[in-house]
Every structure is written in structure tokens, then in C-alpha cells.
N, C-alpha and C positions, 0 to 999 in steps of 0.2 A: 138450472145449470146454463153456462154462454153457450153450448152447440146444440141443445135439443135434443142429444142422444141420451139412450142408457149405456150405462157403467157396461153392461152384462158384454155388448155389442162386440167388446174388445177380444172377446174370446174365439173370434172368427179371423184369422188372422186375415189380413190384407192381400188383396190376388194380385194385387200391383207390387212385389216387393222380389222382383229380383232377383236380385245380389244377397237374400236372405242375411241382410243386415239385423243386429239386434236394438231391436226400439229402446226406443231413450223415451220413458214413461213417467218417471217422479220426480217432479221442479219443486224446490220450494227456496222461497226468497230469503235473499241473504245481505244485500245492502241497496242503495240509492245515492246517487248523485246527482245535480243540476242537468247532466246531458247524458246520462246512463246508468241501468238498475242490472244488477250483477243476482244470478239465481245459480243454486247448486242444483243439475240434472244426472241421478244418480250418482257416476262418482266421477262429474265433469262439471266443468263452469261455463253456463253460457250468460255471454255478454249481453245486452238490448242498448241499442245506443241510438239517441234522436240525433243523425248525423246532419241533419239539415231538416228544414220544413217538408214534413210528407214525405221524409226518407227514412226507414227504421234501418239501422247494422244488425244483423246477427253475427254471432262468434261463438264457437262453443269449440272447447278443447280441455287438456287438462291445463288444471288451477294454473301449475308452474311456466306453463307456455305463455299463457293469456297473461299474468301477470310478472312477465319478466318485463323490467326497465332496461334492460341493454341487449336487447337485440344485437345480432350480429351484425358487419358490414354487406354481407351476400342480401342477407332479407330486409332490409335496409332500402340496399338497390333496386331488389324486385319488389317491394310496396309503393316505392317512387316512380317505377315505370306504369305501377296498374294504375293508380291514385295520385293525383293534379289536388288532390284536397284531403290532406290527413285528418287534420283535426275535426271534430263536431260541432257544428253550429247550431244545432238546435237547442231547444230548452223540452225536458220530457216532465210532465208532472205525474206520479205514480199513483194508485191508489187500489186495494181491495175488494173484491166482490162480494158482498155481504150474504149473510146464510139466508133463504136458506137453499139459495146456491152452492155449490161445492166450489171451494175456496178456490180464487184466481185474482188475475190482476191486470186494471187498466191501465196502459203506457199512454199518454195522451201530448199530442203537441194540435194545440188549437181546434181544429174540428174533428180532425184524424185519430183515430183512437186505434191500438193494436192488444187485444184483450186476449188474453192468455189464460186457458186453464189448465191448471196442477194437476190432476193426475184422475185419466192419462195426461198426459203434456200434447198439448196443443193451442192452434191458436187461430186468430181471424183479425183481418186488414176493415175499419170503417171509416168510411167518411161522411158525417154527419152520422143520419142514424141507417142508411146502406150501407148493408155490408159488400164489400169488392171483392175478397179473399178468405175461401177459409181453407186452414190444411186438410189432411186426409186424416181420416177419423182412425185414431191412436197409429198411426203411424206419421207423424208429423213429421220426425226425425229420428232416424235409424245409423247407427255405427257397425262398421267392421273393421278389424284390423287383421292384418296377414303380412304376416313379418316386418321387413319396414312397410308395408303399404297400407296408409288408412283412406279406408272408404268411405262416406258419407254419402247419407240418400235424405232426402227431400219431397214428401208426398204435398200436392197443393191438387185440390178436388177443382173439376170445371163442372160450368154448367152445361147441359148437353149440347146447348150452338153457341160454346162461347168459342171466338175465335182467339188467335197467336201470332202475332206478329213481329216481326227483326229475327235475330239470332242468324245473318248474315247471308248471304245473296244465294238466291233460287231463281230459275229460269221456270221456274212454277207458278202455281198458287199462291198469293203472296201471304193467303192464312197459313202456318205452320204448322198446323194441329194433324195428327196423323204419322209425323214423322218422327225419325230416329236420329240425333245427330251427334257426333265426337266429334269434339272442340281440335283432338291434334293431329286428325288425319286432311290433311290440303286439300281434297278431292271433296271434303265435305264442306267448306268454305264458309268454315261458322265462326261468327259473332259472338259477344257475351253478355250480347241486353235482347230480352222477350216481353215483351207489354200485351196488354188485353185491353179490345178499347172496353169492358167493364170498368174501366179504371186502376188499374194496377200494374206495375212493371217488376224485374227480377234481374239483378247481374250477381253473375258468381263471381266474387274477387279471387283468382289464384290464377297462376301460373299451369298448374296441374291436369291432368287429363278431364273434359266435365262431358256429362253425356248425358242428352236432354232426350226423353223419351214421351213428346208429346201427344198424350193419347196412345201411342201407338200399340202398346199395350192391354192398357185398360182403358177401354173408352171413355173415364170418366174422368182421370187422373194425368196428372201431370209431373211426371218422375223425373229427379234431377240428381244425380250422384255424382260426387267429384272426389277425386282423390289428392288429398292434401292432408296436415297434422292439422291444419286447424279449419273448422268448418267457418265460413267467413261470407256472405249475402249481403245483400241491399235491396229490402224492399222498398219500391215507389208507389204513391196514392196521390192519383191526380188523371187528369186529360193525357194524354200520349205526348203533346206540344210539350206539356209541363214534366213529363217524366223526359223525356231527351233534353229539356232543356239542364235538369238536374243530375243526369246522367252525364253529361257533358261537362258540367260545372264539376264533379265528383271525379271524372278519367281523365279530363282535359280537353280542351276545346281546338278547333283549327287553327292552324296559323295563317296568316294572307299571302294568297298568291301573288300579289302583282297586279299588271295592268296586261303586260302581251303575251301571261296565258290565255286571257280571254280573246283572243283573236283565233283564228281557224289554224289546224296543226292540218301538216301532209306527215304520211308514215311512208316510209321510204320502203320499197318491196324489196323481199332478199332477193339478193344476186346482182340487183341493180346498180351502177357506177354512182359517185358521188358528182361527174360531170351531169349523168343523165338528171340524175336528181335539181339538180341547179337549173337544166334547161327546162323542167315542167315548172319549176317556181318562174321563170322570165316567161313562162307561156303564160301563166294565172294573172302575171303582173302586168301583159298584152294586151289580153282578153280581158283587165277590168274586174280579174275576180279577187275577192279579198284572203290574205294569208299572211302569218305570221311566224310560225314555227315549223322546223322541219324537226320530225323524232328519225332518228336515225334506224337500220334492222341490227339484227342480230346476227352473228358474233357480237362480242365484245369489242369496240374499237379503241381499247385503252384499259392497260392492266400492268402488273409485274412483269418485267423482264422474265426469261429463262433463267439468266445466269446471276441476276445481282437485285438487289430491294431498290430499286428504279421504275417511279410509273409512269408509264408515259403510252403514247397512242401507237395504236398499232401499222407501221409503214407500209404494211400490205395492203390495208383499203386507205389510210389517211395520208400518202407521200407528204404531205407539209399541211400539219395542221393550221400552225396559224394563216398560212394564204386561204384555204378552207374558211375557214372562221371568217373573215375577212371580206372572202366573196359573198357568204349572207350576209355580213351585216350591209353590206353594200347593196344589197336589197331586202333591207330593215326586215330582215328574219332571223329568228334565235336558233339555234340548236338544242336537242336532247342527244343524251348518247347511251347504249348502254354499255352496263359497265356491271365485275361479276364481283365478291370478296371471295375469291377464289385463287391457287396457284397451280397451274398445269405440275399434274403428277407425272414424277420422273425428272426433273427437271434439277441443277444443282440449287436455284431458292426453293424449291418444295424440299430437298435433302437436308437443308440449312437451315429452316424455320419446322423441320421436324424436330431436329435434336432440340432448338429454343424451344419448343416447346408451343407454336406460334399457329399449331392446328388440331384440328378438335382430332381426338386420340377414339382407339379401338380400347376396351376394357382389358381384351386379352391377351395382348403383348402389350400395350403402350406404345405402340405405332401410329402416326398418323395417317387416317383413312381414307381411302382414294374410291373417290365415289365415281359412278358412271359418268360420263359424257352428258353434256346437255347441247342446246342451241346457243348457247354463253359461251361455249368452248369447242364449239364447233365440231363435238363429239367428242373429245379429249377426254380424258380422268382429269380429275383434279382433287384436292386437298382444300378445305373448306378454314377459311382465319377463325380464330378463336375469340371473337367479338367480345368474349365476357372477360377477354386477359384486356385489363386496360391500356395497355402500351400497345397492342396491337387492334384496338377501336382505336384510338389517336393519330396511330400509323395508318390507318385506311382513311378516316376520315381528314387527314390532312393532306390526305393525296388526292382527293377530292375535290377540296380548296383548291387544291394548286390548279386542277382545270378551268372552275370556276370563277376561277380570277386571272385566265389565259382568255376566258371569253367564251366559255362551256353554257348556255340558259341551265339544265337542269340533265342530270344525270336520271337514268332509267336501271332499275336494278328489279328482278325477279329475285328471292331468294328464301322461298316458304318451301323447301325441301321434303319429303319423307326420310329424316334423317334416323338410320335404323335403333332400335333397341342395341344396347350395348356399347355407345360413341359416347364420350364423356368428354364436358368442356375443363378446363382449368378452372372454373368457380363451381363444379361440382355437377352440374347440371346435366342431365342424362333424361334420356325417353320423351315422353309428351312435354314436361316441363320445357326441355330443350328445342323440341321442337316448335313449339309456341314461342317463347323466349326469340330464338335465332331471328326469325325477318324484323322483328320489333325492334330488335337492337342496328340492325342491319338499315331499315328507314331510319333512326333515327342516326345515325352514324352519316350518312347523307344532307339530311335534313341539317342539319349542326353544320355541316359545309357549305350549303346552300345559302341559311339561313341567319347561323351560328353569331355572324360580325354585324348583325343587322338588329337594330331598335326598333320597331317591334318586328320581331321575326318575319319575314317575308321570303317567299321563293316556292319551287314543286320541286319533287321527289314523285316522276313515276314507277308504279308499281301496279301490281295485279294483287303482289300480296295479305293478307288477312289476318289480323291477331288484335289483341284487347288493347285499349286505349291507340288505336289506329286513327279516329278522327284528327288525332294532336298534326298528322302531319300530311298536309295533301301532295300529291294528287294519283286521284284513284283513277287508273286507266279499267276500261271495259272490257269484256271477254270478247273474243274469236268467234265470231256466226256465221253460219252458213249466206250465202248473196239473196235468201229468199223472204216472202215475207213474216215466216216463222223467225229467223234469224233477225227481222226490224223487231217483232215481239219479244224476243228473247234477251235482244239488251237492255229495250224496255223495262221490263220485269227486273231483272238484275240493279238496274238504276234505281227502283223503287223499294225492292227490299235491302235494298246497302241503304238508303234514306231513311227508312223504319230502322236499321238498323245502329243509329248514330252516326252514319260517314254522310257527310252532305253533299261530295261533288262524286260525280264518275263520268268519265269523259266515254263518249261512245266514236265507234269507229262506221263511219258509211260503207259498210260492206267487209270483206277480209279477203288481201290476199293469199292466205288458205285454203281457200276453199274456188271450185267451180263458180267463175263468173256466167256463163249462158243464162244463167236465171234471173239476173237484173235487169229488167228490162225498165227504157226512161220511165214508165210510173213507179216502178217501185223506187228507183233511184229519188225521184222528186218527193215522194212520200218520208221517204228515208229520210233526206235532207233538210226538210221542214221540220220535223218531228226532232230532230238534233240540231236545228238552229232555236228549238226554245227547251232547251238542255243544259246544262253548266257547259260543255262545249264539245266537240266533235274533233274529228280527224279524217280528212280523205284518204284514202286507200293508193300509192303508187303503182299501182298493176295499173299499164297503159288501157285496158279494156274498164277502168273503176275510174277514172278521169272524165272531166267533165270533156275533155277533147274528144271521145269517145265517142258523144252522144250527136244528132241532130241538132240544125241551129235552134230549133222550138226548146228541146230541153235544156241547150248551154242558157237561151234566155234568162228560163226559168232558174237554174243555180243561177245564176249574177241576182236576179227578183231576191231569192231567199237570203245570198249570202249578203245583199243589202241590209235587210232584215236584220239579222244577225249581228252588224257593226253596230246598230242601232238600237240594239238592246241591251249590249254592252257595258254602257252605267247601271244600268238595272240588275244584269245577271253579278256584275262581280258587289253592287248591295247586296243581294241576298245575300251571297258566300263572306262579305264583312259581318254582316247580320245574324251569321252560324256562329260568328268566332263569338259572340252575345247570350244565342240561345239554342244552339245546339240543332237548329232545325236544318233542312238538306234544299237542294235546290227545288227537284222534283219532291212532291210530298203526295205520296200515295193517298186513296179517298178515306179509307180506315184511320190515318195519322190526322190528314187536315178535319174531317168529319165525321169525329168517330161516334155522336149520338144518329149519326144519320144511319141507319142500319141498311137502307134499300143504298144508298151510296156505293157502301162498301164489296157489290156485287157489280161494281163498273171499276175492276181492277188494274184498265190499262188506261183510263183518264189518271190525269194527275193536277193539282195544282202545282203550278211552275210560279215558286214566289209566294208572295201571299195577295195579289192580286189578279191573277189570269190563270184559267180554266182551261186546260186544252186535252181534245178529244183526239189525238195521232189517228189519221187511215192506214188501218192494220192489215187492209184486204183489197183488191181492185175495184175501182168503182167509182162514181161522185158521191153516193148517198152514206151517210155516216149519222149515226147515233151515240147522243149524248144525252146526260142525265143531272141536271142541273141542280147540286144538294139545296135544300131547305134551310128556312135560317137566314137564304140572304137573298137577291135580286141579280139578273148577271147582265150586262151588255155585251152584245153582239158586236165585238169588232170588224167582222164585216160590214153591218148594216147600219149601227148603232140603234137598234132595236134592244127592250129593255124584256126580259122576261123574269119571272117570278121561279123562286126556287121550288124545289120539290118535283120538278115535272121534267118527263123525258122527249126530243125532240128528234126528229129528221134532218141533217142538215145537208143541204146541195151544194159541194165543195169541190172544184176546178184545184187543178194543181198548182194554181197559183194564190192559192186559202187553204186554209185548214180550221175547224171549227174550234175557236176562242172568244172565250168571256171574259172581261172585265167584273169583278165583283164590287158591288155597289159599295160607295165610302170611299175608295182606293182611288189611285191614280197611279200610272206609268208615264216614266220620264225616259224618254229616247235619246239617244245622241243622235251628230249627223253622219250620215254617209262616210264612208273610207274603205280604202282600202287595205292597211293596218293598221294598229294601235298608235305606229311611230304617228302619223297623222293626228291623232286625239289632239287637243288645245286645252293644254291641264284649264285656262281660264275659259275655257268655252265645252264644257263637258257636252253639256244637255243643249237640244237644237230647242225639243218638243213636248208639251204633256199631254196627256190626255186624262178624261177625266170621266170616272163612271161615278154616274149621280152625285148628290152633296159633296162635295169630301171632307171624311172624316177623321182617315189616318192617313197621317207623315209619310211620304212617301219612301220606298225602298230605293236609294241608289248609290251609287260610290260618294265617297266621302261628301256626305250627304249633311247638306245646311238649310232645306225643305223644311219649314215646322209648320204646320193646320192649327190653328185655333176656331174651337165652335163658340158661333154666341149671338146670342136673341136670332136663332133660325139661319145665320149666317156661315161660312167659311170665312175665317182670316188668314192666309196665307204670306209667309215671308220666305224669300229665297228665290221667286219667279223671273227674278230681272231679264230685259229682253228674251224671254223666252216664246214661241209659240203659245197660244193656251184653246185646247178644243175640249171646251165643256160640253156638257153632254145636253140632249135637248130639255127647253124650258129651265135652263138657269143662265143667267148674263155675268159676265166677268166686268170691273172696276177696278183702276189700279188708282192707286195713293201712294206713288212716291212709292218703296219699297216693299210697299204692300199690297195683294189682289184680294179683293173681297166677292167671294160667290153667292150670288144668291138668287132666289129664286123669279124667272121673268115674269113684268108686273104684263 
């Protein structure tokens, strides 16, 4: 038999089961196609479909759902918002398991085989002749139904230290095993991709409530129920690199920021004047220090009228926007603003776009719902737009544009609500569905204004918000932490599991006006600084005590040192982020994603590779002395020293606040730009000043719009793209140039 048990075993029912769902136990095959084999499961049809290499579909519901051709327009729109990739591309070759096994069958694409046995119904993920996956012994897959509600559960067995990784951002552990999480409560801030570096990943495709019970339960198991009509998965078999990159390919990939996100953002502290705010950017632009974006606080400064469908900026904090606008640009800095899809309740447009029909409604009169006050409305009620009525997405989202082409960089919008049981949109949508649904539709309602009129898509959309196929549209702002160095840990962590998780950028914040400043003291601040100058990108905090004015002239030095730094790696950071829109991968890549056969790695959870070239170890704690652990597998140089060490082995390093412990990984190279002060500065023809070069090289380097190609050949490096550039090879190889080309090789 495929699982090595007996038949008898079934008679114990499953201690992992819940929701006392009824197992779905008898499969037997019913047709085949070129990219999918159709089986009857009791008196249901589940689908198997080779959706791509190393990606299996499941589907199982009744026959008449799975086999309807005309879907409605609603589910239409919500398979297009989860899925960037309908159709299957793979090719499945099917075939039987012969007696005197108990009859099953191999689903095979190339080395991947996903072997299923009939009854009870279960199955196992291989790749080559390891297995990576197998379900839980006759509970594979279980149903419930309870009026309109169908429930689906999902048993998949671990091994006792297999680890879990993504399913969206923790301030923890970044293994997930142990935990309980619901996909539509905000507070739980989940994802809908889970990978094992064993080789295996899992997204539940639906809109519908899903609740991941990893281990939490049953130590052994890994229980996944979701509520939907149609049960609907995606198994992945591959490396973690290769399941995000497929995973991305499959929900959608990011869109490109630009050139002057990547420069350094100020956040504006509430209460503060939009004067004061100008004179800390002509302090930075005094003192030498680089900056490019201001994000504006909250309230909202730009919304609906009271009285009429009019959007415009709010004359209590912005008296004249465009002179505003005007005066950044005048010192080549963008703005962010935020902004709510919301209309103050009580008001004659919330009375007027109640009757149209133009807000999400109460089930039990048909009223529109006037929810609490937030920080968006400066504590007000308000009335929430009906994003899923499309006149009113086109009505928001063109009031949008209109800022954005007054001279707006990028609007800021919060809008992942606990929006209660009972509130029903115009397309139907109510409870979890709704709640999921609502920020998705809300970024991308933005994003279409930002990005919308632009070949290929370009622009940000800040948010904090979370929901499925989120990568399609950046940029992910960081949580709120405390000034301490739990609080430097803490966004860390979050940055690495939003990276596991499929979102590749999260911008962190140097401190929070939030919270009690006394506790930042200059090392923690410089630590801070360092650690978020080799990040997709940061933001200074405007609280006069979070300002580099604040400090001693020792530590103003040292920020001008880092934020050097920073301009200068600038081609490189917004590579990778082109590089995501490719392969799905994040800027930071936690040790588990970048090295997941390395198992002692994966136990140094606050190193991260930044890029696919450089190692960095952040100082989490006071001190010079910092410990790092250098994976196997490759060689690393010491950009301090240029000293060369051998993988596998852990180190001491003696790090001054003006360093931080960074490897260059052998093969690779890093291309710098030069010096500035912002982006407007960049010389589109003069990107890159500098490279550098850790051993041989062997792969293309990572940078913006990047014309770099390595050719290896008889022991050499050929490189093309070099033109007056710097070149610091690393010791014992000589550089040669021929006209368009540098050849590396080793010194005679």
C-alpha cells in the first residue's frame, strides 16, 4: 500500500478533527486530461490539476459547481483578485498503482509525483523518490455543512521538528508551528502561503474565513479549515525561493516603485504644523543629511465634503495645498498623505449616498452603518464606501488621480477593519469574506490611481493592511514599536515574516512617535539606523527628541556615515525590489527561506540575507561584540576587512557604530551608486559610481535597470556593463579591460 498503514487503523478516529467534520474516504477515478484528472469522492468531485511545474490544484465540491462554464460575474471578480494566473500550465501524466497494493494513483509532472490512495482517500507530495508531504491518516479531507455554511478541514501530518514558515507577519518566532490563526480577524495579521523548508508550501485560494491550526492542537498535525462551497488549495514542491517564486507567478507579482521611494522618508508626528514639518526637511538639507519623502500623520488630509461629492484637501491642516506641494518640491521631496474611503456620519453626503445605496449597509434595516471613530476621522463615525459597487470604486479611485496628478507622491490609506457580522456590501459579501475582500479592494482602488495610466505599472500605496494577493501592490509600511531595543527586534521579525510570507518590501520606522522616547539612547539610535539603511527602506520619526538634531555631534556624524551608505545602495535595493517583480523573492530573506537545507541556520532568526549577495547580522543588544553564523554551502567576505571565511562556522565580530557585521557571499558582486543627498540627484546615465567584488564572479549582478552580464570561461570572469566604473576585486584576482569588457581572473 502508498502509506505503510493498515486499513484497521481508520477505526480510531483522528484526535486532530475539530469541527467534527465528516471524512471524505472513497475516491475512485473518473476521467483524465493533458493538465487534470477528475475523481468522484463519495458524492463529490474532486479536481487534481498540474497548475504549473511542482504546483498541484485541488478542488473538490459538488459535480454541478466544479463543472459549471458560466460562472457568475461576482466569482469572476473574486478569482481575478486571488489569481494573476487562471489557467494551468502544467502537463500531469496519470497512472495506477498496481496490486498487490490497494488500488491508487500517480499524478506526475517531471520528478514530482503526488500519489493518492482510494480508500481511505489520501495522499503524499514526492519529489524524486523523498517524500515531502503526506496527509493525515484517513482524515485527509473532511466536510461540513451547516446551513448555507460549508466547512472544509484539511489534515497534513509533520514531522516532530518540522518547522512553518509565512502565513503573515509575527513579532515572534518566525517558525509558526504551535500557533492558531484566522485569516479575517486583523489582530491576527495572516497571510495565505505556509511553506516547510522539507520542501513543501500550501495557499488556500478563497476569499472565506481559513483557520490554520499549526500543531496547536495536535502536536503532529497540521489542520487547515476553511469555509467556502468549494474546497480549492495549491500545493507547492520545491526549495522555499522556488515555492514564492511560483506562488507569486500564481497571485501576482509586485509592481515597481519608482526611483524616490527609495530615498529616506520623514513621518510627520501628530499635532505638528506643516510649517514645522518643512523646517526639519531645510534642517536635514543643512546638516548634509539625505531625504526624500515626507508621509504626512493622521487625520485624513483629504476627503468628501460634508455637504456635496467633492474631494478635496482638508483647509484645517492644508490652507493651500498646491503652495504646500510646491514648497517640497522645491526641495525635491515627494509627499504621502493619508487618506480614508470613508464619509463622516451624520453628515448631508453620508444621508445622500445612504439612500444611493453608496455604503456598506446593516442586514437589519438596510441602513447604512456608522461605525466608530478611528485616527482617519479624528474620532468621528463614519460610513464605510461600498468598494464592491463599481461606480463607487471608480468614484474613489478617480478622486485619487485627481490628487496624484495635482502633485500627491503616494497616498496612505489604513483600511483592514473588524467589520462586524451582519454588514452586507451591494455584491453580496458579508462576514469574513467581507472582511478579507474590503482592504484588497481598497489598495487596489489606490494603486489603479497611482499606477493605473502608467506602462508598466509604477508607484506606492502605503498601508499596514494584510489580505491575499497583497504582494501585486506595494508598499508595505511597518508596525508601531516601542523606542527600545525589543522594539529594533520587533520590526525586524515582522520584516522577515511578511518576506516568508510572499510581500517583498516593508518599510521600517526608526523609532515611533507612540511611544516613550527616554529609551533611545545614541547607540540604540545608530544600531537602529544601520540595521534600516540595509532594508528596503526606513523612515525617520518627527518627534523633535527622534531627530538626528537631538543627538551629540558624535552621533549626528554617524547618521550622515549611514545615511551615506544608504544613497549608495540604492541601485542595488530597488534591483532586488525589480528582481521580486521576477521571482517573488522579498528584500530581507530570512535564514530558513534563503537556507533552508542549512538546519543550524535556521536557529540565527534575526540575520537575514538583504539581496542575494550580503549577509547582515543587526546589533540587537548594547555592545561591540555581535555574533554571526555564516551558512554552508558558500564562502563570505568580510566587508569590513575583506577577509574571506568559509561557510558553516560561527563568528565573534568587533563592531563600532560605525560597522555592522556584513558578508559578501562568494560569486556575487554589489554595485553602489555615488553619494547624494536625494534621488533627484541620481544621473539616470551615471547610476553606479562602484563595485565590488566577493571572489570569482559568477552571477549577474543585482541592480536597477540592470545591463551587468558575467560570463564564466576557461577559469575566467567576462564581464560587460563595467564602463568607467570603480572595480575592487577581491584579493588575489587582477582586473583587465578590453574596450567594453573586464576580464577577472586569477593573479599570476
Amino acid at each position: 500500500m502508498l502509506f505503510g498503514r493498515e486499513p484497521e487503523d481508520c477505526a480510531v478516529p483522528p484526535k486532530s478533527d475539530p469541527a467534527h467534520v465528516t471524512q471524505l474516504t472513497s475516491l475512485k477515478f473518473r476521467t483524465v486530461k493533458s493538465t487534470r484528472a477528475d475523481f468522484s469522492i463519495d458524492d463529490l468531485l474532486l479536481q487534481v490539476e498540474a497548475h504549473a511545474p511542482g504546483v498541484y490544484r485541488l478542488r473538490c465540491a459538488e459535480s454541478k459547481v466544479l463543472l459549471d462554464d458560466k460562472p457568475g460575474a461576482r466569482s469572476r471578480a473574486h478569482a481575478e483578485m486571488l489569481l494573476a494566473r487562471q489557467e494551468p500550465a502544467g502537463e500531469l501524466v496519470v497512472s495506477s498503482v498496481a496490486p498487490p497494493d490497494p488500488q491508487g494513483w500517480r499524478l506526475t509532472q517531471g520528478d514530482i509525483v503526488l500519489e493518492i490512495d482510494t480508500d481511505p482517500f489520501q495522499f503524499a507530495l514526492y519529489r524524486g523518490e523523498h517524500c515531502v508531504l503526506r496527509s493525515e491518516f484517513c482524515a485527509a479531507l473532511g466536510r461540513r455543512v451547516a446551513g448555507d455554511v460549508c466547512t472544509w478541514r484539511l489534515g497534513l501530518e509533520l514531522d516532530c521538528d518540522e518547522a512553518l514558515y509565512g502565513l503573515g507577519e509575527t513579532s515572534n518566532d518566525l517558525d509558526r508551528r504551535g500557533e492558531h490563526l484566522v485569516s479575517d480577524q486583523p489582530q491576527a495579521r495572516a497571510l495565505p502561503l505556509v511553506w516547510s523548508p522539507a520542501g513543501w508550501g500550501l495557499y488556500v485560494n478563497t476569499l472565506g474565513r481559513v483557520e490554520h491550526d499549526l500543531a496547536a492542537t495536535d502536536p503532529d498535525t497540521y489542520a487547515v479549515s476553511l469555509q467556502d462551497r468549494i474546497f480549492d488549495v495549491f500545493l507547492f514542491v520545491g526549495e522555499p525561493v522556488e515555492i514564492l517564486n511560483q506562488y507569486s507567478a500564481l497571485t501576482g507579482r509586485a509592481g515597481q516603485p519608482g526611483l524616490w521611494p527609495m530615498g529616506v522618508w520623514l513621518d510627520q508626528a501628530p499635532g505638528l504644523s506643516i510649517d514645522s514639518v518643512l523646517e526639519t526637511v531645510e534642517q536635514f538639507r543643512a546638516d548634509g543629511l539625505g531625504l526624500d519623502v515626507v508621509r504626512l500623520a493622521a487625520p485624513a488630509v483629504c476627503g468628501f465634503q460634508a455637504d456635496k461629492a467633492v474631494f478635496e484637501w482638508d483647509t484645517r491642516r492644508v490652507p493651500a495645498a498646491r503652495t504646500m506641494l510646491t514648497r517640497f518640491q522645491a526641495l525635491n521631496m515627494q509627499v504621502a498623505a493619508p487618506t480614508f474611503p470613508g464619509v463622516l456620519a451624520d453628515t448631508a453626503l453620508f444621508n445622500e449616498w445612504e439612500d444611493r445605496g453608496w455604503l456598506l449597509t446593516n442586514d437589519a434595516d438596510g441602513s447604512a452603518h456608522r461605525f466608530a471613530g478611528n485616527a482617519m476621522t479624528a474620532g468621528r463615525r463614519f460610513g464605510l464606501l461600498d468598494l464592491t459597487h463599481k461606480d463607487v470604486y471608480k468614484a474613489w479611485s478617480e478622486r485619487q488621480r485627481q490628487l496624484v496628478d495635482e502633485g500627491l507622491g503616494a497616498p496612505d490609506c489604513d483600511a483592514q477593519l473588524d467589520i462586524p457580522d451582519g454588514i452586507t456590501a451591494r455584491g453580496g459579501e458579508s462576514g469574513a469574506t467581507l472582511r478579507t475582500l474590503y482592504p484588497l479592494l481598497a489598495r487596489r482602488a489606490l494603486f489603479d490611481a497611482v499606477a493605473g495610466h502608467k506602462t508598466p505599472q509604477e508607484g506606492v500605496v502605503c498601508s499596514t493592511d494584510l489580505f491575499p494577493a497583497l504582494q501585486r501592490f506595494p508598499w508595505q509600511m511597518g508596525p508601531r514599536v516601542p523606542n527600545t531595543w525589543a522594539g529594533l527586534e520587533h520590526t525586524l521579525r515582522c520584516a522577515l515574516s511578511l518576506g516568508a510570507s510572499g510581500v517583498p518590501v516593508q518599510m521600517h520606522g526608526l523609532g515611533s512617535a507612540g511611544h516613550p522616547v527616554a529609551s533611545m539612547t545614541p547607540e540604540l539610535y545608530i544600531r537602529w539606523l544601520a540595521t534600516n539603511v540595509f532594508s528596503a527602506n526606513f523612515s525617520f520619526q518627527g518627534v523633535p527628541a527622534l531627530l538626528p538634531q537631538a543627538f551629540d555631534a558624535r552621533t549626528r556624524e554617524l547618521v550622515q556615515h549611514w545615511l551615506q551608505w544608504r544613497y549608495r545602495l540604492i541601485p542595488y535595493v530597488l534591483g532586488i525590489i525589480e528582481d521580486s517583480v521576477r521571482t517573488g523573492l522579498p528584500v530581507q530573506r530570512s535564514m530558513a527561506l534563503a537556507f533552508p537545507a542549512d538546519t543550524l541556520a535556521h536557529a540565527w532568526d534575526t540575520q537575514y540575507l538583504f539581496g542575494p549577495a550580503l549577509l547582515v547580522a543587526p546589533a540587537l543588544h548594547e555592545g561591540r561584540d555581535i555574533k554571526v553564523y555564516l551558512p554552508k554551502g558558500d564562502a563570505w567576505w568580510d566587508l569590513n576587512t575583506g577577509w574571506r571565511y568559509e561557510g558553516g562556522t560561527t563568528w565573534t565580530v568587533e563592531a563600532g557604530l560605525d560597522t555592522l557585521p556584513i558578508f559578501g557571499r562568494e560569486g556575487h558582486m554589489l554595485c553602489l551608486g555615488p553619494t547624494a543627498q536625494s534621488t533627484g540627484e541620481f544621473n539616470s546615465a551615471r547610476i553606479l559610481d562602484e563595485v565590488w567584488m566577493f571572489g570569482m564572479p559568477e552571477h549577474s549582478p543585482v541592480v536597477m535597470r540592470n545591463k551587468i552580464r558575467v560570463m564564466q570561461m576557461q577559469g575566467s570572469s567576462y564581464i560587460k556593463g563595467l564602463e568607467g566604473l570603480r572595480i575592487l576585486p577581491s584579493e588575489g584576482l587582477e582586473v583587465k579591460r578590453r574596450g567594453a569588457e573586464v576580464r577577472i581572473s586569477r593573479a599570476r
